[in-house]
C-alpha positions in Angstrom: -15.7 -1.9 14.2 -13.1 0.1 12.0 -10.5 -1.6 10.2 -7.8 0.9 8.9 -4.9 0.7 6.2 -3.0 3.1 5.5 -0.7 3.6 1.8 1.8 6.1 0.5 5.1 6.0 2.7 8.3 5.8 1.3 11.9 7.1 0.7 12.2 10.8 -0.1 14.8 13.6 0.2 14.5 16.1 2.7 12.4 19.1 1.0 10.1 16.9 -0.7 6.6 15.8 -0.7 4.7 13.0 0.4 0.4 12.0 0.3 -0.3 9.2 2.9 -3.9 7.7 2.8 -5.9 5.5 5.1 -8.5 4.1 4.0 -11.7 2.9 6.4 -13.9 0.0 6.3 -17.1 0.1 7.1 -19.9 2.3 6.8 -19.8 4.5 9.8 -17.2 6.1 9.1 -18.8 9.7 9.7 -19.2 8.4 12.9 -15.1 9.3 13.3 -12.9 11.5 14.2 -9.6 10.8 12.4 -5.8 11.2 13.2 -2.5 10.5 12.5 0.5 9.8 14.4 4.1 8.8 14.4 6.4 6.5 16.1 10.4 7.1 15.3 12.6 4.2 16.8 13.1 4.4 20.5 10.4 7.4 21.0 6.7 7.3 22.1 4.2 7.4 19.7 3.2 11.4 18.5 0.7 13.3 17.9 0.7 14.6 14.1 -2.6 16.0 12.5 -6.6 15.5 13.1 -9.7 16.0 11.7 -13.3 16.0 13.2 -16.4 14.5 11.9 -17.2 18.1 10.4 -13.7 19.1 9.0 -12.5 20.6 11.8 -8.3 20.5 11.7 -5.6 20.5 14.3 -1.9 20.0 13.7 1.6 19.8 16.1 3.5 22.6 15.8 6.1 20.2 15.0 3.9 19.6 11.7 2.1 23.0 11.1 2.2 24.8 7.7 4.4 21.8 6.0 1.4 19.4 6.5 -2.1 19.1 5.7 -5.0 16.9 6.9 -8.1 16.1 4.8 -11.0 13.7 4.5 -13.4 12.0 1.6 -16.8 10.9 3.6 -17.9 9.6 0.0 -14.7 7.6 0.0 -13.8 6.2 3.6 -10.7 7.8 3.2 -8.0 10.3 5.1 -5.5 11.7 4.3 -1.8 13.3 5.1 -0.3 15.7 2.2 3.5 16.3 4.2 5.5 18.8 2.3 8.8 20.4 3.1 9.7 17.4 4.7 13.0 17.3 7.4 14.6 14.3 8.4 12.7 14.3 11.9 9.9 13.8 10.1 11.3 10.3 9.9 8.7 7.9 11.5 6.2 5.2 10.8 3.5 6.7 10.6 -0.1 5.5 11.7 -3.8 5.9 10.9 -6.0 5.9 13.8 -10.4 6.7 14.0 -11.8 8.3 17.4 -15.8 7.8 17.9 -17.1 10.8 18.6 -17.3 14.6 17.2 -14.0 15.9 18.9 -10.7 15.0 17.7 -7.7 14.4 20.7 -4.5 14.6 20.2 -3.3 11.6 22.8 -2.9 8.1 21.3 -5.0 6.4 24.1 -8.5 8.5 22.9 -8.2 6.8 19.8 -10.1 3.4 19.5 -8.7 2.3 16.4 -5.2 2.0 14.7 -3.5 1.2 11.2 -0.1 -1.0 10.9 1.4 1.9 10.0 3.6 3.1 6.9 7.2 3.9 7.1 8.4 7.4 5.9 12.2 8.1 5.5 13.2 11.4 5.0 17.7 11.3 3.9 19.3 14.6 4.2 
C-alpha cells in the first residue's frame, strides 16, 4: 500500500512558475511508476506527465517543454516543475503510483491516487 500527498498548488499569473510535490509512504516506492494528472471542473480526469521506475519520462503534448517530471528514490518523493503556465493549465491536480516498470498514461492503470492540489492560473 501507497499513501500519496501531494503540496505546492496555488494562485499564479499566467507565465509563471509552479513546483508540485507528492510525497510517498512506504518503502517500496521503487517498486512505482509515477504520474500526474489533472481534473478541471466539468472535464475528465487528464493525463499530464510520468516517470518510470528507471527515470524514464513521458509528457502530453498539452504539457511538453513548459513542464518537467522528476523523482528522489532517497526521498519518496515526485515531482512537477510547470513553467510558462496558461490558464488551461487550470486544474486540480493529482499524484498517482502504478506498480510495475512501465508508466501509462490512462487514469485507470494507476493503483493509487493523491487528494489532489488545486492550481489556478489568472490571465
Amino acid at each position: 500500500q501507497v499513501q500519496l500527498v501531494e503540496s505546492g498548488g496555488g494562485l499564479v499569473q499566467a507565465g509563471g512558475s509552479l513546483r508540485l510535490s507528492c510525497a510517498a509512504s512506504g518503502r517500496t516506492f521503487t517498486s512505482y511508476a509515477m504520474g500526474w494528472f489533472r481534473q478541471a471542473p466539468g472535464k475528465e480526469r487528464e493525463f499530464v506527465a510520468a516517470i518510470s521506475r528507471s527515470g524514464s519520462t513521458f509528457y502530453a503534448d498539452s504539457v511538453k517543454g513548459r513542464f518537467t517530471i522528476s523523482r528522489d528514490n532517497a526521498k519518496n518523493t515526485v515531482s512537477l516543475q510547470m513553467n510558462s503556465l496558461k490558464p488551461e493549465d487550470t486544474a486540480v491536480y493529482y499524484c498517482a503510483a502504478r506498480g510495475g516498470s512501465s508508466f501509462g498514461t490512462h487514469p485507470r492503470l494507476y493503483d493509487y491516487w493523491g487528494q489532489g492540489t488545486q492550481v489556478t492560473v489568472s490571465s
